[in-house]
OpenMM code with the backbone's topology and positions (N, CA, C; nanometers):
from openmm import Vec3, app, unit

residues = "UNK UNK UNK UNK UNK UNK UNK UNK UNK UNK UNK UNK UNK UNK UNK UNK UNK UNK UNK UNK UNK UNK UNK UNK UNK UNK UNK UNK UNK UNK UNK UNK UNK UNK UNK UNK UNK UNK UNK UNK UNK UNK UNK UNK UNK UNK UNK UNK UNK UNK UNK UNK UNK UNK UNK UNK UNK UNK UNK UNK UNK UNK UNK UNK UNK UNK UNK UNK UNK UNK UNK UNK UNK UNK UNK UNK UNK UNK UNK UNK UNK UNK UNK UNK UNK UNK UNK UNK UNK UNK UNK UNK UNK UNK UNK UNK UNK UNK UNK UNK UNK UNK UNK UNK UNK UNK UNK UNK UNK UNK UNK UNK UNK UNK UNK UNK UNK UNK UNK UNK UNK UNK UNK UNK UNK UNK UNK UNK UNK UNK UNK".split()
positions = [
    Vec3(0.0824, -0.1182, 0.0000),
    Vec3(0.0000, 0.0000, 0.0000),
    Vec3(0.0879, 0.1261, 0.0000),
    Vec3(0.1972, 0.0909, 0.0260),
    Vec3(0.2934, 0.2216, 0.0713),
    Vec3(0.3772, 0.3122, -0.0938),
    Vec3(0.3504, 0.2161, -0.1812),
    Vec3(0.4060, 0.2336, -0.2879),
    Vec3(0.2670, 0.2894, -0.3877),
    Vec3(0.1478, 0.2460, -0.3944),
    Vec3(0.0295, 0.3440, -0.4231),
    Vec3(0.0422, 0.4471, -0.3695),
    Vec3(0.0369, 0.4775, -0.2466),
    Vec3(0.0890, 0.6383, -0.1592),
    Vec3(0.1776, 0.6744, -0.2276),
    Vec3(0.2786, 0.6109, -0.3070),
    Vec3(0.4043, 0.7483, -0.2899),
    Vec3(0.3552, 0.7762, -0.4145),
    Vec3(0.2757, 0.6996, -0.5125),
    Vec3(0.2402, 0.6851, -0.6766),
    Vec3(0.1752, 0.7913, -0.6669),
    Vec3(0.0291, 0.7936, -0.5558),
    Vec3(-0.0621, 0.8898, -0.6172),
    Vec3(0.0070, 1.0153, -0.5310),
    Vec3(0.0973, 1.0577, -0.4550),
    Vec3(0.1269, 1.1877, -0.4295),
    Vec3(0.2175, 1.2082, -0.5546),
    Vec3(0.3573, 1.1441, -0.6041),
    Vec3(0.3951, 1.1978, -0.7324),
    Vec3(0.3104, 1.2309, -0.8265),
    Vec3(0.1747, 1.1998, -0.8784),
    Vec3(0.0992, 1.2496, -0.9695),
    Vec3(0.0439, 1.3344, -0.9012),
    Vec3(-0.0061, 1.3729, -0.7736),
    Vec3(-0.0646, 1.4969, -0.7729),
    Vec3(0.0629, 1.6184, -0.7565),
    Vec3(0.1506, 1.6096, -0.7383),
    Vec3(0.2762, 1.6670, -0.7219),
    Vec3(0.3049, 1.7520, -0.8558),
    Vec3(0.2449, 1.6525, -0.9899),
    Vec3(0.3314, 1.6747, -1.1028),
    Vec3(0.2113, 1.7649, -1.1803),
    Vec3(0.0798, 1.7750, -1.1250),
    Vec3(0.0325, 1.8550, -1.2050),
    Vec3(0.0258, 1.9735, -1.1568),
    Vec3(0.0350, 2.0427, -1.0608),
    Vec3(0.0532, 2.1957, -1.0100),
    Vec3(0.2429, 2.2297, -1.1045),
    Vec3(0.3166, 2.1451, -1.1124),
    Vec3(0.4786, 2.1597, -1.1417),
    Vec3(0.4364, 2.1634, -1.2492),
    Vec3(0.3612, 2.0731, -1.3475),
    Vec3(0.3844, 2.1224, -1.4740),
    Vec3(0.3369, 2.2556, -1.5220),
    Vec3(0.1646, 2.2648, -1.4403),
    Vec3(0.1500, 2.3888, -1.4468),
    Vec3(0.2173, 2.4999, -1.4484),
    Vec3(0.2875, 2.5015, -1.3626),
    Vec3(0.4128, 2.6317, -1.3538),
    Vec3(0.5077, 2.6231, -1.4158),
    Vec3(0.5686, 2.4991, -1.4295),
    Vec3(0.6280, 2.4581, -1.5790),
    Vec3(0.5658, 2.5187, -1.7543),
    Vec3(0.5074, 2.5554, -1.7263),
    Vec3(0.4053, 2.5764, -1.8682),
    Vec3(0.4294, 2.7102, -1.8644),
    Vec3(0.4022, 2.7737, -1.7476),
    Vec3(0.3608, 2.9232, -1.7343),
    Vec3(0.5216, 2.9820, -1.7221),
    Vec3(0.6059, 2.9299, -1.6529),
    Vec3(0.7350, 2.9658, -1.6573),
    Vec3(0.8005, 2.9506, -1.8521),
    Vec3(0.8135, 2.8672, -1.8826),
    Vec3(0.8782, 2.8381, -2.0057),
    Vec3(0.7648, 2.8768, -2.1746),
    Vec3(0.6776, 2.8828, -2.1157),
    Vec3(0.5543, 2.9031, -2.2312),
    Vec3(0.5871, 2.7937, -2.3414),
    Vec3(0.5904, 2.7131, -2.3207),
    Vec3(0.5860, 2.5667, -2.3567),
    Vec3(0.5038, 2.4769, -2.3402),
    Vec3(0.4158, 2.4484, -2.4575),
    Vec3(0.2413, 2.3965, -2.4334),
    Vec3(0.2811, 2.2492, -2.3880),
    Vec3(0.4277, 2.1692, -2.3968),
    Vec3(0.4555, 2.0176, -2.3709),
    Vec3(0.4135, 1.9968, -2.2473),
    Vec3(0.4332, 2.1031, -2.1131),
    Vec3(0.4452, 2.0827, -2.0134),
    Vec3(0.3117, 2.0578, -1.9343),
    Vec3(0.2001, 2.1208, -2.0237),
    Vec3(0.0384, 2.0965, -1.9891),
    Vec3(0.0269, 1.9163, -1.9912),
    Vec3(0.0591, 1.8405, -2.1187),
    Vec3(0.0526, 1.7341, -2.2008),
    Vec3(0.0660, 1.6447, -2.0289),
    Vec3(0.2193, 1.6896, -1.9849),
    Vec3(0.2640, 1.6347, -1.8472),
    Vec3(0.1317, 1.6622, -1.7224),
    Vec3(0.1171, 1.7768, -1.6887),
    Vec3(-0.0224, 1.7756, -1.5873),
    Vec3(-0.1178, 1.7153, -1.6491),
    Vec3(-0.1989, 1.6905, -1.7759),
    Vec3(-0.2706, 1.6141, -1.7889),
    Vec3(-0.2741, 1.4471, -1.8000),
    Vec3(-0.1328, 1.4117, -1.8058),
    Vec3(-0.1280, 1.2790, -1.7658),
    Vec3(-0.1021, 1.2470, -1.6314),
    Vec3(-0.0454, 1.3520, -1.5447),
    Vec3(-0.0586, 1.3415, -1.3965),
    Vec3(-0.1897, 1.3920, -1.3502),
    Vec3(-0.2884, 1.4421, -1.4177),
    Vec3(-0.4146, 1.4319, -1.3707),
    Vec3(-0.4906, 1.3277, -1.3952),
    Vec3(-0.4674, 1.2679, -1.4698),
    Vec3(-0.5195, 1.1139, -1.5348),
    Vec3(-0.4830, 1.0068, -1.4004),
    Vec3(-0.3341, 1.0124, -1.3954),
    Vec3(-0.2800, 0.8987, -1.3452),
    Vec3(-0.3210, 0.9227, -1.2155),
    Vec3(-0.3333, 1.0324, -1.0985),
    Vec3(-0.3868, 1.0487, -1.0148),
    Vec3(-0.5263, 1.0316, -0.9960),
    Vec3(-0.6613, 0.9918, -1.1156),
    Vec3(-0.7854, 0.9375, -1.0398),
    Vec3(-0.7453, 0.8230, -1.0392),
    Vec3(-0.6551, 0.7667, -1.1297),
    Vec3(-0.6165, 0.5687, -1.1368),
    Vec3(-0.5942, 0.5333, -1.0463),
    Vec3(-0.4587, 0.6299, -0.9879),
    Vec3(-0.4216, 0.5885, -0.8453),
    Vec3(-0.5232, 0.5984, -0.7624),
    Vec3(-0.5780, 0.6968, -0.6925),
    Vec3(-0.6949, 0.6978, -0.6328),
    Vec3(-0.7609, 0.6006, -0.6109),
    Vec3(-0.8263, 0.5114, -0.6932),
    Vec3(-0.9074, 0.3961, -0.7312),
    Vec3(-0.8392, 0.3030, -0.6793),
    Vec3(-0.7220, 0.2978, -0.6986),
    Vec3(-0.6188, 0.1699, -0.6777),
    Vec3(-0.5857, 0.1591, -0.5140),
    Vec3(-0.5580, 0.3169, -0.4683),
    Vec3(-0.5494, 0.3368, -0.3342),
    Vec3(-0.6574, 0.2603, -0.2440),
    Vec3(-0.7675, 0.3223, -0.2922),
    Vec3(-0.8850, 0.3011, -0.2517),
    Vec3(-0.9512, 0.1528, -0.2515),
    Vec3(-0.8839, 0.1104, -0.3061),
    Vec3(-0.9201, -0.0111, -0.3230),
    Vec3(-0.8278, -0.1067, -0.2382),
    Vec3(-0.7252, -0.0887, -0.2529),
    Vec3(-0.6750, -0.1319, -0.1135),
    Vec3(-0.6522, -0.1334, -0.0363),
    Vec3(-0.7293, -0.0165, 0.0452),
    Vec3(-0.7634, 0.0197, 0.1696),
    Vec3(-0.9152, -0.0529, 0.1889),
    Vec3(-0.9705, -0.0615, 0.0750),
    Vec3(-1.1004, -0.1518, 0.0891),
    Vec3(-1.0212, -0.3263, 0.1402),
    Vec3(-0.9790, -0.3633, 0.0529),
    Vec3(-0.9477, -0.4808, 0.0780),
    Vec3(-0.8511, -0.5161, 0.2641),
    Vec3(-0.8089, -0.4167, 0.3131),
    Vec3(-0.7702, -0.4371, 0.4069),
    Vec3(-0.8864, -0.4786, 0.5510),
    Vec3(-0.8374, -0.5190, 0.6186),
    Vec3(-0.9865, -0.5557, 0.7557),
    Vec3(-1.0160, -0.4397, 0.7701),
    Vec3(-1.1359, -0.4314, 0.8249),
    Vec3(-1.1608, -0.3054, 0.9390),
    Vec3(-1.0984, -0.2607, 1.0036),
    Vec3(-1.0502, -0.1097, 0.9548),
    Vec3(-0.9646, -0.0802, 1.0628),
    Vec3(-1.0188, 0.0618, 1.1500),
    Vec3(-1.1532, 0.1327, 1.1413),
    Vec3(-1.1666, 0.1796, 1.2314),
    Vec3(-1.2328, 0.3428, 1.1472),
    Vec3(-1.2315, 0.4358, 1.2355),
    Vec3(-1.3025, 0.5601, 1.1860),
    Vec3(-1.1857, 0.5866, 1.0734),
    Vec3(-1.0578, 0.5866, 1.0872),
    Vec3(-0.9792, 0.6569, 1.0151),
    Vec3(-0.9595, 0.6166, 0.8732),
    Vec3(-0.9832, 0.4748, 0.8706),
    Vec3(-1.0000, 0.4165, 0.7401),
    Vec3(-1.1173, 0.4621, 0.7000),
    Vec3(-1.2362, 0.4566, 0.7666),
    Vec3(-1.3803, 0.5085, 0.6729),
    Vec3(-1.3788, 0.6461, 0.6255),
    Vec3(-1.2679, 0.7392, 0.7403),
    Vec3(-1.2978, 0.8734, 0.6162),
    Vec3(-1.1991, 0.8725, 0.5432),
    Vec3(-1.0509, 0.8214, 0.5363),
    Vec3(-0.9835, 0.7796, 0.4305),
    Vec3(-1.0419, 0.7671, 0.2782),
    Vec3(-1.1404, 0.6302, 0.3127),
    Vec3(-1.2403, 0.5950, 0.2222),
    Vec3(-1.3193, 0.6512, 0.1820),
    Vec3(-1.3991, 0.7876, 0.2746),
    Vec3(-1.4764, 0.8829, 0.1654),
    Vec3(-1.4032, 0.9775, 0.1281),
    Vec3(-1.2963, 1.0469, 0.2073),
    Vec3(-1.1880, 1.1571, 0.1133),
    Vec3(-1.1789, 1.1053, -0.0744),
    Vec3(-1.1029, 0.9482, -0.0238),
    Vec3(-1.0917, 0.9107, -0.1709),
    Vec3(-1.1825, 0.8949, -0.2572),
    Vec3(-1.2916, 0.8587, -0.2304),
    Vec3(-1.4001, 0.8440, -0.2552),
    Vec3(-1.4794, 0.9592, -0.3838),
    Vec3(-1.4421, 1.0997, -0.2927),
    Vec3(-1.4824, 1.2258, -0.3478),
    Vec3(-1.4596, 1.2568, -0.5201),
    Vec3(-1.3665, 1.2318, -0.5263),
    Vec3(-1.3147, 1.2251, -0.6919),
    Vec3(-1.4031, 1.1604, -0.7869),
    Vec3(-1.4221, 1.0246, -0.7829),
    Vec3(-1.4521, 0.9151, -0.8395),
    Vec3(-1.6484, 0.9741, -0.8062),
    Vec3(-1.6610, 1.0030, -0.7475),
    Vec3(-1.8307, 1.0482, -0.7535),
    Vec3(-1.8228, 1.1540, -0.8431),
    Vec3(-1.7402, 1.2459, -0.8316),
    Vec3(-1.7157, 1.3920, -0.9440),
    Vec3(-1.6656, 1.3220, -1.0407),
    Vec3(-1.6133, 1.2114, -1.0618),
    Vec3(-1.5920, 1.2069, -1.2348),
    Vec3(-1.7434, 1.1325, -1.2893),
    Vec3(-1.7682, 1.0222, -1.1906),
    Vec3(-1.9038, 0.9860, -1.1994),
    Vec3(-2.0287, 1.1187, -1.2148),
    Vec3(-2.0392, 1.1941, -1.1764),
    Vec3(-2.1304, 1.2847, -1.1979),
    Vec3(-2.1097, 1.3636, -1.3421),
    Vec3(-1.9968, 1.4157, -1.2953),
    Vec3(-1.9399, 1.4964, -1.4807),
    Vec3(-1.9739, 1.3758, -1.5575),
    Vec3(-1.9530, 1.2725, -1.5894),
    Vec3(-2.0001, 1.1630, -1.7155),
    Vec3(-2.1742, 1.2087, -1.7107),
    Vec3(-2.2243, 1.1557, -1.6063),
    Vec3(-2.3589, 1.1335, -1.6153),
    Vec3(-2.4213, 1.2656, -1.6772),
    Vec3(-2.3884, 1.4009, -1.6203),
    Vec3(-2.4538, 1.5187, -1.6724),
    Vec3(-2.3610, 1.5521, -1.8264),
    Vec3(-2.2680, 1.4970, -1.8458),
    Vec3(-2.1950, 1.4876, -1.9872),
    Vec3(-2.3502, 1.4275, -2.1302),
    Vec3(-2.3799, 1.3261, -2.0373),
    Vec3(-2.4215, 1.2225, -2.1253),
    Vec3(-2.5660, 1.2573, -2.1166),
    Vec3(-2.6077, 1.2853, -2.0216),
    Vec3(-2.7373, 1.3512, -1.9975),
    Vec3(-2.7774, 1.4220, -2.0611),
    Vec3(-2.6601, 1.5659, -2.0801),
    Vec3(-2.6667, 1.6600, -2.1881),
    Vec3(-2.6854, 1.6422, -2.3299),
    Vec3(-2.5976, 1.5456, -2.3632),
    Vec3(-2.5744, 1.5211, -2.4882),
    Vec3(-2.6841, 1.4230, -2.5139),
    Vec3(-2.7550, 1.3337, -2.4663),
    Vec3(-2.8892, 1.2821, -2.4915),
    Vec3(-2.9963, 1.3537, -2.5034),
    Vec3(-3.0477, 1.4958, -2.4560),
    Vec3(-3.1044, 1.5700, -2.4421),
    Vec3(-3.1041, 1.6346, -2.5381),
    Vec3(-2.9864, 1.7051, -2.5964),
    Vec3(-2.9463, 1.7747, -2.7618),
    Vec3(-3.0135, 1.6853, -2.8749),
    Vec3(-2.9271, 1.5928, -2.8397),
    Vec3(-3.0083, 1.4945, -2.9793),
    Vec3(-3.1563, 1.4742, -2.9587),
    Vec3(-3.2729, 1.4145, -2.8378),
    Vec3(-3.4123, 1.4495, -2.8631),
    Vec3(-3.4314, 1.5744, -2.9081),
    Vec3(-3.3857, 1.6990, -2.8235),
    Vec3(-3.4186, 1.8310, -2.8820),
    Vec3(-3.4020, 1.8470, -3.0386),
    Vec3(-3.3129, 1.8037, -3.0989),
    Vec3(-3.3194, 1.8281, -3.2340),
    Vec3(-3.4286, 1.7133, -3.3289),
    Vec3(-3.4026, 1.6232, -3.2925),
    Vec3(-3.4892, 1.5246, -3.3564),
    Vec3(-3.6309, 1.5242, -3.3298),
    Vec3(-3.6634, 1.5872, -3.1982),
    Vec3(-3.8404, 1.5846, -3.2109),
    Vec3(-3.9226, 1.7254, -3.1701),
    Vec3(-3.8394, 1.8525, -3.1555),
    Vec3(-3.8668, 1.9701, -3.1385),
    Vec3(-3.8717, 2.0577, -3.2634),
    Vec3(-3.7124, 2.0813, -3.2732),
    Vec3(-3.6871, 2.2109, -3.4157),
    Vec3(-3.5160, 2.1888, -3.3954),
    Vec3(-3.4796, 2.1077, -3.5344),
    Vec3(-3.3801, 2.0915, -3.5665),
    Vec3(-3.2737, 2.2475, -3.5538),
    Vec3(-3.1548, 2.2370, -3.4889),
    Vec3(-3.0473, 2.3656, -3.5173),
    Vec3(-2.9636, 2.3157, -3.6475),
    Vec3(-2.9407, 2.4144, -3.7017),
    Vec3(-2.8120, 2.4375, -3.7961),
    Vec3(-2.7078, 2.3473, -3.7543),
    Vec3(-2.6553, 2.3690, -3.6751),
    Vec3(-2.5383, 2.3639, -3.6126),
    Vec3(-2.5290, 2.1630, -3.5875),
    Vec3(-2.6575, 2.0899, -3.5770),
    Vec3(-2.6682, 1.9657, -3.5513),
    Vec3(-2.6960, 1.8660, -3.6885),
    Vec3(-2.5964, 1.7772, -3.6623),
    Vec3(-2.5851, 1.6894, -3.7199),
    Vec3(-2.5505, 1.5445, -3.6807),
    Vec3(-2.6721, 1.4657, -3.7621),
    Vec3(-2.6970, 1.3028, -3.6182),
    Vec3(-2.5825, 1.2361, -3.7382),
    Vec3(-2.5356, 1.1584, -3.6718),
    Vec3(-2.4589, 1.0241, -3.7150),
    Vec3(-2.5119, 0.8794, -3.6100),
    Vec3(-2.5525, 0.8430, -3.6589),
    Vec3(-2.5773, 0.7069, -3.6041),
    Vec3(-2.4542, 0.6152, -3.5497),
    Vec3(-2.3539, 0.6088, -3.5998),
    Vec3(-2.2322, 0.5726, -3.5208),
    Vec3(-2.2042, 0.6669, -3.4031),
    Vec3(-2.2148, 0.7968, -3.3686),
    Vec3(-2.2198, 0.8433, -3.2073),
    Vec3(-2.3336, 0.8377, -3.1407),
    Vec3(-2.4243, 0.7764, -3.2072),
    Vec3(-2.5232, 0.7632, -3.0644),
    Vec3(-2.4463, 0.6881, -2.9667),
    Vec3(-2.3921, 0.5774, -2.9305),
    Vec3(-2.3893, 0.4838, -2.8117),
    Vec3(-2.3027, 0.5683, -2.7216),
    Vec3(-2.2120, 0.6568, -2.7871),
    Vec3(-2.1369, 0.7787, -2.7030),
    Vec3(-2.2369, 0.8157, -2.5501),
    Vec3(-2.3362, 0.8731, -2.6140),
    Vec3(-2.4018, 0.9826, -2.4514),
    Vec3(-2.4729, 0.8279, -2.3732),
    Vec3(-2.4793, 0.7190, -2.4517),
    Vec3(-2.5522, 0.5866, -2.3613),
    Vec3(-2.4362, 0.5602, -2.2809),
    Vec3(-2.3018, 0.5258, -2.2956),
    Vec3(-2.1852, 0.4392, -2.2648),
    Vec3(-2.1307, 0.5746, -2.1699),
    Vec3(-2.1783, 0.6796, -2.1736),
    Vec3(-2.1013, 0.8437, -2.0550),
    Vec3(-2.2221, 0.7675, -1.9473),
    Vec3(-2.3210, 0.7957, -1.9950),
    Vec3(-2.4454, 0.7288, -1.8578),
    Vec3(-2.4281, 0.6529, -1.7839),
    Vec3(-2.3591, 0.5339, -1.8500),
    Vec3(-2.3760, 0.3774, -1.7954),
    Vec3(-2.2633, 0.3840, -1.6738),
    Vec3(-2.1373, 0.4683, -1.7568),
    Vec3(-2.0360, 0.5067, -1.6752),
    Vec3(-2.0515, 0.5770, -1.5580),
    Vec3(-2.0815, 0.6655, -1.5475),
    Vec3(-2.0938, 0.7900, -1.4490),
    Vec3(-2.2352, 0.7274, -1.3290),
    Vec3(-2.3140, 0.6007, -1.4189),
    Vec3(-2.3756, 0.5719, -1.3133),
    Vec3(-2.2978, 0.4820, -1.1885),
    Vec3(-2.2284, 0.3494, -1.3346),
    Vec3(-2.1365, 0.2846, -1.2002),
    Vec3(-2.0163, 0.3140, -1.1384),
    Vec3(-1.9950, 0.4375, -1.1672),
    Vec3(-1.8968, 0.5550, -1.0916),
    Vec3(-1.9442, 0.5618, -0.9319),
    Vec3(-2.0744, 0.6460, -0.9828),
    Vec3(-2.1278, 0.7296, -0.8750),
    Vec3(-2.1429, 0.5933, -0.7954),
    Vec3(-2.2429, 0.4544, -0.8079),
    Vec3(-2.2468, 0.3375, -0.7506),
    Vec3(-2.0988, 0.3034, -0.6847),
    Vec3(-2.0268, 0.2809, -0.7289),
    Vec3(-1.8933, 0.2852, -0.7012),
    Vec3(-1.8056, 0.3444, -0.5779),
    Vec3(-1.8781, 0.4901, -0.6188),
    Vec3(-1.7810, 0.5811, -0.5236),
    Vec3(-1.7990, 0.5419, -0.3761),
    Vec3(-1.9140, 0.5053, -0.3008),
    Vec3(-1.9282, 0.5214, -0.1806),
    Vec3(-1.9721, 0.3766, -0.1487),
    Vec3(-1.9552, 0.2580, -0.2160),
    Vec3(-1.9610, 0.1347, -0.1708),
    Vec3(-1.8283, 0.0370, -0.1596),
    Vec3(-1.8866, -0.0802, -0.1023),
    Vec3(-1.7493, -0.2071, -0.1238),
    Vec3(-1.7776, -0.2510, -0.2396),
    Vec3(-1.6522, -0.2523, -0.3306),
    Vec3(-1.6737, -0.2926, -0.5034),
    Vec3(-1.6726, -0.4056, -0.4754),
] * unit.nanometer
topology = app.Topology()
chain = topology.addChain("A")
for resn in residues:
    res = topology.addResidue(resn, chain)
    for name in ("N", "CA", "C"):
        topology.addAtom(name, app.Element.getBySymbol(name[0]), res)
């Protein structure tokens, strides 16, 4: 478990550094870096979290451990769901109201705003239970 800890503090470490990395050098590479240390930090998270699940009961400090970590993984779960929500909503609006300009259906992205839903639901399911 001690080596997930040091994983997910180097990724949260590396996206404030690249940030300032970016802003110091004006060099768009260094964003590329915080966004894969923002990536790799919900993974870790999950991973953390998960093996702090798998450990026994260990008491109050593990359960808010478990919802601190927790917090993320409901916010990415929610952003999907209102992602997909949205974007299901656009497409009825155009198809059975008053078509916009601007919209155009392809039948190969429909399963897109279904598969953000499905996600963000067993996110949110996710976030605050034993997987």
């Amino acid at each position: 478990m001690r080596n997930a800890v040091l994983k997910l503090i180097v990724a949260l470490i590396s996206v404030p550094a690249c940030m300032l990395l970016t802003g110091i050098t004006q060099n768009g590479i260094f964003m590329l870096g915080s966004l894969v240390g923002f990536i790799l930090s919900i993974l870790w998270i999950l991973d953390l979290k998960r093996q702090l699940q798998a450990q026994p009961e260990g008491g109050t400090g593990q359960r808010v451990t478990l919802a601190v970590l927790a917090i993320p993984q409901a916010l990415l779960g929610l952003t999907a769901l209102a992602i997909g929500m949205a974007i299901i909503g656009w497409i009825l609006y155009n198809l059975l109201v008053e078509r916009q300009p601007q919209f155009v259906f392809h039948l190969v992205a429909l399963p897109v705003p279904f598969a953000l839903v499905v996600f963000g639901t067993k996110c949110l399911k996710g976030a605050f239970g034993r997987d």
